[in-house]
LOFI-852331 format. One line per field, with one value per residue (C-alpha): residue number from 1; z, x, y. Coordinates in Angstrom, 2 decimals. Layout:
REM residues N
pos <- (NUM,...)
w <- (Z,...)
u <- (X,...)
v <- (Y,...)
This chain:
REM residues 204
pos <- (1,2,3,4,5,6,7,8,9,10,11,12,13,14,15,16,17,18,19,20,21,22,23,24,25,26,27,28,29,30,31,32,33,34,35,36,37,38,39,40,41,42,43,44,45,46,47,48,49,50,51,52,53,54,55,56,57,58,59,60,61,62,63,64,65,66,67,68,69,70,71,72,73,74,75,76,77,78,79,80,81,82,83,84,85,86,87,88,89,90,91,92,93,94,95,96,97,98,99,100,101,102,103,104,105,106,107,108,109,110,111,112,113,114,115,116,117,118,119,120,121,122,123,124,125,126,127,128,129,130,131,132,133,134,135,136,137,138,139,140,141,142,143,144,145,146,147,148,149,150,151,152,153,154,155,156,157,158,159,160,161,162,163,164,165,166,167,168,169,170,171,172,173,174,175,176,177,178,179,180,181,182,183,184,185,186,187,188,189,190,191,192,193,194,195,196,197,198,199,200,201,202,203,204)
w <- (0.00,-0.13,1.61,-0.27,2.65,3.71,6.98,7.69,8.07,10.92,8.88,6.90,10.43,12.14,9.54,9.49,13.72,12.98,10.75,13.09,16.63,14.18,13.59,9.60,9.23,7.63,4.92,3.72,1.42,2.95,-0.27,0.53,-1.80,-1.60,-1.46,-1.27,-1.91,-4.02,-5.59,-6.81,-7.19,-10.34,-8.81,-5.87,-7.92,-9.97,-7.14,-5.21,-6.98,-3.84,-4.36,-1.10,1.06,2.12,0.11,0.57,-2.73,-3.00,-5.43,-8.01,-5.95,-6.10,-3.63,-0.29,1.53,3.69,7.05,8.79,5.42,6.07,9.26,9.08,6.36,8.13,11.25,9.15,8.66,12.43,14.29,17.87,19.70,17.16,17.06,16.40,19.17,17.62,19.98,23.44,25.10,24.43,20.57,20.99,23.07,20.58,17.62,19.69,20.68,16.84,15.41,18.50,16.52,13.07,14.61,16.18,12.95,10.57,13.02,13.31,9.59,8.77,11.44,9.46,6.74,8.35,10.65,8.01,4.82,3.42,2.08,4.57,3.48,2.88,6.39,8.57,12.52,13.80,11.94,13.01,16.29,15.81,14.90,18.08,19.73,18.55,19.75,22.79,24.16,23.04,25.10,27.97,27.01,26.46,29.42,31.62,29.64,29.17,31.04,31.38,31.05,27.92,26.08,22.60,19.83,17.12,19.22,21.23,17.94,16.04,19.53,20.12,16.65,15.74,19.41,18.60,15.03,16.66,18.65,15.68,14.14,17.40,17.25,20.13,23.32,25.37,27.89,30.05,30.71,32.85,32.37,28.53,28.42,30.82,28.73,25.70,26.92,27.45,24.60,22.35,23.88,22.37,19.42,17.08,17.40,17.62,14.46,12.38,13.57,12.09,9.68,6.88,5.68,3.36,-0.12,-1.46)
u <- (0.00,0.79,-0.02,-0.24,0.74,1.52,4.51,2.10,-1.22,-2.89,-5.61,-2.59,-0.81,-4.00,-3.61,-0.23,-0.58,-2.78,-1.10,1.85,-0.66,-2.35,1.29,0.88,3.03,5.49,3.25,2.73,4.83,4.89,4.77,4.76,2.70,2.01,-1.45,-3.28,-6.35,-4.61,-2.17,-3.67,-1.06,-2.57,-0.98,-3.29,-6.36,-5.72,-6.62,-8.93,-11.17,-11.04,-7.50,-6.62,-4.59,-4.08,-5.07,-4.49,-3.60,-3.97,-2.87,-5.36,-8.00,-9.68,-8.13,-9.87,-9.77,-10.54,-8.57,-11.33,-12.58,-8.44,-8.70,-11.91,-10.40,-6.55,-9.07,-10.25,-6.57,-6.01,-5.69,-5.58,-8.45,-10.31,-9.31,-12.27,-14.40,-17.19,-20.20,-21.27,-20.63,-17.06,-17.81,-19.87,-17.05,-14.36,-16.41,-17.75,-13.78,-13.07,-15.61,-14.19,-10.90,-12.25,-13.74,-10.55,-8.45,-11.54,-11.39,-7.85,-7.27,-9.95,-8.17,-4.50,-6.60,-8.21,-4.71,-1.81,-2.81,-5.21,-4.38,-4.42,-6.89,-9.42,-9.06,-12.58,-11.68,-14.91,-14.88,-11.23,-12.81,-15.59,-13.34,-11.42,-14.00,-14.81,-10.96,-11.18,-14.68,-13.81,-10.34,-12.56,-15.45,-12.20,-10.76,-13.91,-14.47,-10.85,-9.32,-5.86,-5.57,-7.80,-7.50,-5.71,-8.15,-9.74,-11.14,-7.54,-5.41,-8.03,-7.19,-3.46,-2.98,-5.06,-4.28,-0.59,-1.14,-2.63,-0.04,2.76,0.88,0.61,-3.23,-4.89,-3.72,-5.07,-2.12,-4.91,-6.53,-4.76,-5.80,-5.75,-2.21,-1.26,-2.88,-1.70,2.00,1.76,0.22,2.82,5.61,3.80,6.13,3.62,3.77,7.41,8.03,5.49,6.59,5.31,7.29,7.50,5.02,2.09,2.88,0.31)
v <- (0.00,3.56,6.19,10.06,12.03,15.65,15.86,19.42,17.77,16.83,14.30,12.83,11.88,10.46,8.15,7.26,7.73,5.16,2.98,2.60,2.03,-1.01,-2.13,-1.81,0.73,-1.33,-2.45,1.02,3.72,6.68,9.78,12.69,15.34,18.69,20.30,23.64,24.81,27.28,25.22,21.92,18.84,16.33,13.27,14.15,14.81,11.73,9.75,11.48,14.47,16.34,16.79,16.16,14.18,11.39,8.95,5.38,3.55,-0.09,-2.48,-3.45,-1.64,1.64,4.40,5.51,8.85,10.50,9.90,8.49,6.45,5.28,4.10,2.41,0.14,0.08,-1.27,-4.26,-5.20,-5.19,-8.38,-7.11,-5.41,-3.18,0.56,1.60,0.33,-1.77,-1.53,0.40,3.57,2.95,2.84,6.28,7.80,7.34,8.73,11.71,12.34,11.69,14.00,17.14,16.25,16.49,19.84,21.21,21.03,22.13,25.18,25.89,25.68,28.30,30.36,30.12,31.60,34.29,34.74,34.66,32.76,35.54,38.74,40.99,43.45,39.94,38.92,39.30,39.40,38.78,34.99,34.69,35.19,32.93,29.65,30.48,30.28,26.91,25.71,27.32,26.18,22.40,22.77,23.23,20.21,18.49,19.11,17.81,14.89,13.23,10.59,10.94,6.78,7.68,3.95,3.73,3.92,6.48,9.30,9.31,9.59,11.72,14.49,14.21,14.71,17.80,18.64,18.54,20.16,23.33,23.98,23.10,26.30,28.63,28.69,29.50,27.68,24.57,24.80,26.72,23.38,21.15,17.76,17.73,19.22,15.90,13.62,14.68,15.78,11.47,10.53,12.48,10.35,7.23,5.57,6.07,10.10,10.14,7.95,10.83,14.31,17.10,19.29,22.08,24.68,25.22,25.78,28.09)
């Protein structure tokens, strides 16, 4: 398999972050590509008409994105206890903690835009202040609802990793909120984070 891939994106690394917890990370090529919404790459588009990464390519098989289309199928490869927790409060946990993730990056992306991407005289404050907003008010749901033994599986990698993307781009801060620094202070000394650090800037 390979894996289209960006070393600046926090949806690319969930699943790679993945990849590696799931312990296929060996059975997939790691290619890094280049993406903006201003600058479209055709190998990109070739495989996925969003033009956006990553994209999982398989052998003989159509290609899958998004992230979260990635790690469903990366789960059915899985022999050990299922990443993505199958049934139960547990199950409904996870996704709620996934979809706060999918949230948090959404949010701080359309900040960079309205912060430092967009031509200055473009840029509206008011929703720059409205998508931190967003960040800062699910720091503090986060904050009440997280265990800091918070099990391995696809809500926990969905947060460290937008968690950790947010504060690769100095968006607004969750080091106000005590127990999700802790928890996620640990969970960015787990193998998998350390073996996909994040690096290099958007190419517009």
């Amino acid at each position: 398999m390979k894996l289209l891939y960006q070393t600046h994106s926090p949806f690319a690394r969930k699943a790679l972050v993945f990849a590696h917890e799931a312990g296929l990370a060996n059975q997939i090529q790691v290619e890094h590509q280049e993406t903006s919404p201003t600058r479209s790459n055709p190998a990109v588009f070739d495989e996925n008409p969003l033009g956006k990464v990553p994209v999982l390519l398989r052998a003989g098989q159509e290609p899958i994105f998004d992230s979260n289309v990635i790690c469903a199928f990366l789960d059915t490869l899985y022999r050990g206890p299922k990443l993505i927790p199958l049934q139960g409060e547990e199950r409904w946990r996870a996704l709620r903690f996934e979809a706060a993730a999918q949230g948090l990056a959404d949010s701080g992306i359309s900040l960079r835009w309205e912060l430092v991407r967009r031509p200055e005289a473009l840029r509206y404050q008011p929703l720059a202040d409205g998508y931190a907003l967003k960040l800062t008010c699910t720091y503090a749901w986060l904050d009440r609802q997280i265990d800091v033994e918070e099990p391995v599986n696809i809500g926990s990698i969905a947060l460290a990793t937008a968690l950790d993307w947010l504060e690769f781009r100095h968006l607004p801060s969750f080091r106000n909120y005590p127990r999700l620094s802790v928890w996620i202070d640990r969970f960015t000394q787990r193998s998998s984070m350390l073996a996909t650090p994040l690096a290099g800037e958007t190419q517009d």
